[in-house]
C-alpha positions in Angstrom: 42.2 121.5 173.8 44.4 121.3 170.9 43.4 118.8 167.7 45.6 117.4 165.1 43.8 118.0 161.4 45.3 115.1 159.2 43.1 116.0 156.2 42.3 118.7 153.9 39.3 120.8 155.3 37.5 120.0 151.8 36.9 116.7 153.2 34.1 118.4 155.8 31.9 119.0 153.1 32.1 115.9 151.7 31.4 114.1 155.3 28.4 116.9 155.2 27.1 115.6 152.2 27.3 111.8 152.8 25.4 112.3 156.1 22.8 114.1 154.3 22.6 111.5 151.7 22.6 108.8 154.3 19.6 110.7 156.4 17.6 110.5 152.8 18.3 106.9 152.4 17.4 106.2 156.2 13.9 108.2 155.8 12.8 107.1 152.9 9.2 104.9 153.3 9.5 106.0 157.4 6.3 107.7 159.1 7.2 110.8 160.6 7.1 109.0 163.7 9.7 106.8 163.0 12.0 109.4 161.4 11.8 110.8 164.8 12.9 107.6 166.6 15.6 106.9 164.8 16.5 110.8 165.1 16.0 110.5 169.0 18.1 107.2 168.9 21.0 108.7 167.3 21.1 111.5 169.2 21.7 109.4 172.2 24.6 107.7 170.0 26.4 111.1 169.5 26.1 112.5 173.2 27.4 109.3 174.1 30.0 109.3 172.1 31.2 112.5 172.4 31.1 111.8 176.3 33.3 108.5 175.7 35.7 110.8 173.3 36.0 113.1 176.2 37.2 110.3 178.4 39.6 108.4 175.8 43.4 109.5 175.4 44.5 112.0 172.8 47.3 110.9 170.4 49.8 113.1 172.0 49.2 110.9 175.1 49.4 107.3 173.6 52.5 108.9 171.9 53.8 109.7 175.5 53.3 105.9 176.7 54.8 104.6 173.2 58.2 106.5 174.1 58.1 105.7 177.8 58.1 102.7 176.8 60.8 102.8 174.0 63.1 104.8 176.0 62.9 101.3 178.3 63.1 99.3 175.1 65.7 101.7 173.5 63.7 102.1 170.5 61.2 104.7 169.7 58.3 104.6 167.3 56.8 108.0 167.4 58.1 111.2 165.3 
């Protein structure tokens, strides 16, 4: 599956570092217990939505239907 990058890959690291900042922030005065809670909970949030991102069109397909449509309008709005 090919992916467009729009950004510099220095912006990975800095994603890296606000999650870890935000993790910090989230644990802070939480049990162990409930670190693992909210740890379980968003789990669940990432598997489903990386399963919901497996089911939603890619760009190069909502570019498609933009043109399709175009071409019927005579106007196109894609590159």
């Amino acid at each position: 599956m090919r992916r467009c990058c729009c950004g510099s890959q220095g912006q990975g690291g800095d994603l890296v570092a606000s999650a870890a900042a935000l993790s910090v922030l989230i644990a802070q005065g939480k049990t162990a217990e409930q670190i693992e809670l909210l740890s379980a909970v968003f789990d669940m949030l990432a598997d489903n939505l990386a399963t919901l991102a497996l089911k939603a069109p890619s760009e190069e397909d909502c570019c498609r239907r933009e043109e399709a449509r175009a071409e019927d309008q005579n106007e196109s709005r894609c590159p």
